[in-house]
ZAVEXLO-282530 format. One line per field, with one value per residue (C-alpha): x negated, y, z negated; residue number from 1; chain. Coordinates in Angstrom, 1 decimal, always signed. Each point is the difference from the previous one (the first is absolute). Layout:
% ZAVEXLO-282530
X c(X:...)
Y c(Y:...)
Z c(Z:...)
fise c(NUM:...)
voti c(A:...)
This chain:
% ZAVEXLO-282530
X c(+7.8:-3.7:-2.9:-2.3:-0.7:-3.7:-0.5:-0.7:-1.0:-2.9:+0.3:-1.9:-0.4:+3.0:+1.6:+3.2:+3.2:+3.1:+1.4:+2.8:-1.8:-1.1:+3.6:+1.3:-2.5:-0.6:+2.2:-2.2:-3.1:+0.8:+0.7:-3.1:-2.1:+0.5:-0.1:+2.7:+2.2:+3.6:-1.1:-0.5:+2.9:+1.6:-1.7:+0.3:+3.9:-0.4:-1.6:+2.1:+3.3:-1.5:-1.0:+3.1:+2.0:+3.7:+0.7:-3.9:-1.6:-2.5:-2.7:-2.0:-3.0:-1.1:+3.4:-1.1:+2.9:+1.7:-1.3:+0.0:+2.9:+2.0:-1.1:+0.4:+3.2:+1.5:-1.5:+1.8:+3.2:+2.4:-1.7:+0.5:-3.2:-1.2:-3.1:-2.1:-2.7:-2.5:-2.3:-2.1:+0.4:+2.9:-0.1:+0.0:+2.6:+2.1:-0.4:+0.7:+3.4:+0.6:-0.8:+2.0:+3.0:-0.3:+0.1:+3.0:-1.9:+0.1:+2.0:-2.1:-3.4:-0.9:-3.6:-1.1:-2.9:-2.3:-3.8:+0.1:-2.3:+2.5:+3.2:+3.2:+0.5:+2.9:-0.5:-0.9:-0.2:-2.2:-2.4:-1.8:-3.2:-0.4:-3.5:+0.4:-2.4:-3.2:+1.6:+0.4:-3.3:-2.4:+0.5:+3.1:+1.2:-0.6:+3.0:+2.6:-0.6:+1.0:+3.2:+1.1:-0.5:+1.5:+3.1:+0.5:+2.3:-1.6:+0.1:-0.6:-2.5:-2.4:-0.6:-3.5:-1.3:-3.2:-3.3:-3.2:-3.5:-2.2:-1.9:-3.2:-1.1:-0.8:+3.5:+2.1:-2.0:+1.2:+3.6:+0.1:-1.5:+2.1:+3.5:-1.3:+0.2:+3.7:+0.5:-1.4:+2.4:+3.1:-1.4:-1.8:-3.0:-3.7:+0.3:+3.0:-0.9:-3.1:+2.1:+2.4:-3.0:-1.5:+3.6:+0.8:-3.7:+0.8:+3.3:+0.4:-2.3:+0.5:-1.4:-0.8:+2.1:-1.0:-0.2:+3.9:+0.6:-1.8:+1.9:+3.4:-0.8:-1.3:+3.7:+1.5:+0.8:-0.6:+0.3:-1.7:-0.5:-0.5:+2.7:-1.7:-3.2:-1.6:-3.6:+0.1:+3.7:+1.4:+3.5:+0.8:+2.7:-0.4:+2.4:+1.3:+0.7:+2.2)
Y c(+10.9:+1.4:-1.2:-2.3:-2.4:+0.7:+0.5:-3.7:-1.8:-0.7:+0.8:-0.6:+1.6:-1.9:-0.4:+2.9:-1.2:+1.5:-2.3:-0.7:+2.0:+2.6:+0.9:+0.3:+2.8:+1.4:+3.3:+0.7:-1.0:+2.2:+2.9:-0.2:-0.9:+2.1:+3.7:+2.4:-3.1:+1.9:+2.7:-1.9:-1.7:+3.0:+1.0:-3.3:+0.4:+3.8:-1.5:-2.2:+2.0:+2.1:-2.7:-2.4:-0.6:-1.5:-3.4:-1.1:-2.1:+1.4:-3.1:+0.4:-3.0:-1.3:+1.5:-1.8:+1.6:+1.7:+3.6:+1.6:-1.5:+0.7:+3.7:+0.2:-1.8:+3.2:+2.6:-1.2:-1.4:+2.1:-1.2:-3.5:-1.5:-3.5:-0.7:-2.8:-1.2:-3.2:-1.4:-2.9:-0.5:-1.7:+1.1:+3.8:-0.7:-1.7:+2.9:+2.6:-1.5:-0.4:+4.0:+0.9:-1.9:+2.2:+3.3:-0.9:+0.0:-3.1:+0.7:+2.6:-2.4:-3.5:-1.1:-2.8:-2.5:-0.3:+0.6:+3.7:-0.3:-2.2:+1.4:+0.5:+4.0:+1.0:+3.7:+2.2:+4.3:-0.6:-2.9:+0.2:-1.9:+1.0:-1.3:-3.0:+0.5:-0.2:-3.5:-1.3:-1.6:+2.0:-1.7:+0.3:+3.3:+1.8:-2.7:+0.8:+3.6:-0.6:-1.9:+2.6:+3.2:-2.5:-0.7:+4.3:+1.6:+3.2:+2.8:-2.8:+0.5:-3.0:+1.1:-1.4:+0.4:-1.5:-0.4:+1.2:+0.4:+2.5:+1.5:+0.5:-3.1:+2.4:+1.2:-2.8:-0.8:+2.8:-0.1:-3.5:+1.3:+2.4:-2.6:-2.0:+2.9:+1.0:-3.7:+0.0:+3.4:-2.9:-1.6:-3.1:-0.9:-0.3:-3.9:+0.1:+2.4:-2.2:-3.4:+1.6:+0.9:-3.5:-1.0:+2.2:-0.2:-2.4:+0.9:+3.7:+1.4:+3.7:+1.6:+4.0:+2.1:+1.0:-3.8:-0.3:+3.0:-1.6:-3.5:+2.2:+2.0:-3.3:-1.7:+3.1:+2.6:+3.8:+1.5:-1.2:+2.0:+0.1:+1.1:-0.9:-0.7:-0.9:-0.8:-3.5:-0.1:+1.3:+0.2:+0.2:+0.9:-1.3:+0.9:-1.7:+2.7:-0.1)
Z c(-33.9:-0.8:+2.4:-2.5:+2.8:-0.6:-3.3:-1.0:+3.1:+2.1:+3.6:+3.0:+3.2:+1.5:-2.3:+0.3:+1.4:-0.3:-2.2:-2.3:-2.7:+2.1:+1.2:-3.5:-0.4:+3.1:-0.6:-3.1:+1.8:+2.9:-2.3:-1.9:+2.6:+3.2:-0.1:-0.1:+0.9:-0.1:+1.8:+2.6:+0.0:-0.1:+3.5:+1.3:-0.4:+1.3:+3.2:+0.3:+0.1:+2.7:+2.5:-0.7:+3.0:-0.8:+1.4:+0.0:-2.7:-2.8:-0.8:-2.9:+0.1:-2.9:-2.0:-3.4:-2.5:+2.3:-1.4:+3.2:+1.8:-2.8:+0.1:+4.0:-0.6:-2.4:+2.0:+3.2:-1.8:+2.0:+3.3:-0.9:+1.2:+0.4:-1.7:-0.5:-2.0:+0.6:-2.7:+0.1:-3.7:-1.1:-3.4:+1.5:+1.9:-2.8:-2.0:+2.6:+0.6:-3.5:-0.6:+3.4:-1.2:-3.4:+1.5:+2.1:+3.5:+1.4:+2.7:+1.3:-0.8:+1.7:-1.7:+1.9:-0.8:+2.9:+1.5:+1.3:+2.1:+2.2:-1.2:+2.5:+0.2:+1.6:+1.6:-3.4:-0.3:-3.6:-1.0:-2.8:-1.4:-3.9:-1.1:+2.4:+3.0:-2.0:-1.1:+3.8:+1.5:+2.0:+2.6:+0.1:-0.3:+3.5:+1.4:-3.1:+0.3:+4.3:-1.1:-2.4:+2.6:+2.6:-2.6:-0.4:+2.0:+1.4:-2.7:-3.1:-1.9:-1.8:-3.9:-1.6:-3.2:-1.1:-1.7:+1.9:+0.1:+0.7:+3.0:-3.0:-2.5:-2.3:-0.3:+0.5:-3.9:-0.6:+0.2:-0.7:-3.3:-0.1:+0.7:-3.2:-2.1:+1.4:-0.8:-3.6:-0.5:+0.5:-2.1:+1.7:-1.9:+1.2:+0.3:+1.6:+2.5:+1.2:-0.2:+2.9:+1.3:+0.4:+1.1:+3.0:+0.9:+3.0:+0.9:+0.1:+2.6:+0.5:+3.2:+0.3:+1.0:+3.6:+0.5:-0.9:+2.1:+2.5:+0.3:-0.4:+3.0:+2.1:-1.2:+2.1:-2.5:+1.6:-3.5:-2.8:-3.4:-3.6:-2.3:-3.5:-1.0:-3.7:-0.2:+1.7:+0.4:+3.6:+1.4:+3.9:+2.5:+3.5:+2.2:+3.3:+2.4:+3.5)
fise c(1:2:3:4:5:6:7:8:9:10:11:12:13:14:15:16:17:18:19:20:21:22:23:24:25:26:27:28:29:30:31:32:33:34:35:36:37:38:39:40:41:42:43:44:45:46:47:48:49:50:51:52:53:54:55:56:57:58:59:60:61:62:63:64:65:66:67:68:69:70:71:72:73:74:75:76:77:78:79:80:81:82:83:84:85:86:87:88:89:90:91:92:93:94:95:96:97:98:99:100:101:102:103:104:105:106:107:108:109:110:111:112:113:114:115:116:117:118:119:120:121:122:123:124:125:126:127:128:129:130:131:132:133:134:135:136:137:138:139:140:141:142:143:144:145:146:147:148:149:150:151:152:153:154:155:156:157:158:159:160:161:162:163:164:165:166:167:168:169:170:171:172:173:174:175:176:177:178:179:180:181:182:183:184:185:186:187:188:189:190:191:192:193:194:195:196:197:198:199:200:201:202:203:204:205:206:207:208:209:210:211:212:213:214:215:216:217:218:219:220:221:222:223:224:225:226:227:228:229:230:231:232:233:234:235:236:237:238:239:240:241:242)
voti c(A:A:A:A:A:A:A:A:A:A:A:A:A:A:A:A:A:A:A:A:A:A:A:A:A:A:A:A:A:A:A:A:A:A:A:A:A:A:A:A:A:A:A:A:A:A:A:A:A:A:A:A:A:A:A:A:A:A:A:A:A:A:A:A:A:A:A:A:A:A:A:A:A:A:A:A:A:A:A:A:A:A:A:A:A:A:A:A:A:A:A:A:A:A:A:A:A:A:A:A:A:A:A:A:A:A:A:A:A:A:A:A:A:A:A:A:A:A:A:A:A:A:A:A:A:A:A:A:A:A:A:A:A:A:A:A:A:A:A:A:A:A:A:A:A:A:A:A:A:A:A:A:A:A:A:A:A:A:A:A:A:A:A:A:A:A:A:A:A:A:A:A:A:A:A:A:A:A:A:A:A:A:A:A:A:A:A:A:A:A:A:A:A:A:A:A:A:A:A:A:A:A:A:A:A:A:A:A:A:A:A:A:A:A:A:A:A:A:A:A:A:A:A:A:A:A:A:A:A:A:A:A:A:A:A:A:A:A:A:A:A:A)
């Protein structure tokens, strides 16, 4: 289904959820809206297949339709993994199963409605956090990042992608500019584009990127890099060694 959540409504600052609505779009909307999407999914998946250790769990936090479970979940068929989702929107999670179910890989996927940041995790070689940190409070991101290097086995490797800013002012206008315009190529209009605005004002709170390398190494990782980055838009592998 096309994302027209914000073509005819008035949002405020709080006002984004991940609702009902939102889930029935949120393929499209993560399609149009974050760069070079299935390419890194596609690397995602690649990591993933090279840090996977059989008999431990793969977590994916903040799963929403299952995209990336279902993509670890082919790549590592022949392993038979466990992997699990969590998602603290019911609607996500409803539409995950329904989507896992379709594709004939629900015995390999268990998607779970809970509060990540206080999740069980049974010892895991891949975690992943898909656009979901910059969602989790401030405050409460150094101890979720702890439990989730605590939860690896040694050799697993945390997977983050997310939105950042920039070390300049100047630039981070810059590339935000520059994300509208990749956003008006899909096809989102002007209004629309500020109206999401206004909506994730207040609950998406991206931090630079030394900052996020910075909490990762403090949580205990000894190798923290960047495998992607797009303007505002980083990916990170952080890796628990022996």
């Amino acid at each position: 289904m096309r994302d027209q959540l914000f073509e005819g409504t008035a949002a405020r600052g709080s006002d984004f959820a991940f609702t009902r609505e939102v889930a029935e779009v949120f393929d499209d909307m993560l399609l149009r809206s974050v760069p070079f999407y299935v390419e890194q999914q596609m690397v995602i998946k690649e990591l993933a297949k090279k840090f996977y250790t059989p008999d431990t769990r793969i977590y994916d936090l903040g799963s929403s339709t299952g995209t990336t479970l279902m993509n670890m979940a082919r790549e590592l068929n022949d392993d038979q993994p466990q992997l699990i989702g969590y998602d603290n929107s019911m609607p996500m999670v409803e539409k995950a199963r329904g989507r896992i179910k379709a594709q004939g890989l629900d015995h390999l996927i268990d998607i779970r409605y809970g509060d990540i940041n206080d999740a069980p995790l049974e010892p895991a070689s891949i975690i992943t956090l898909c656009w979901t940190l910059q969602f989790v409070r401030p405050l409460h991101r150094e101890a979720l990042l702890r439990r989730l290097y605590e939860a690896l086995v040694d050799g697993g490797a945390l997977i983050v992608t997310e939105k950042i800013l920039t070390n300049s002012s100047d630039m981070n206008r810059l590339f935000i500019e520059l994300y509208y315009e990749f956003k008006k190529r899909n096809s989102y209009s002007d209004t629309e584009i500020l109206r999401k605005r206004e909506a994730l004002e207040n609950v998406l709170i991206p931090y630079r990127i030394d900052e996020n390398m910075a909490l990762f190494r403090k949580a205990g990782f000894q190798v923290v890099e960047t495998f992607f980055q797009w303007y505002n838009f980083v990916g990170f592998v952080c890796v628990k060694k022996p």
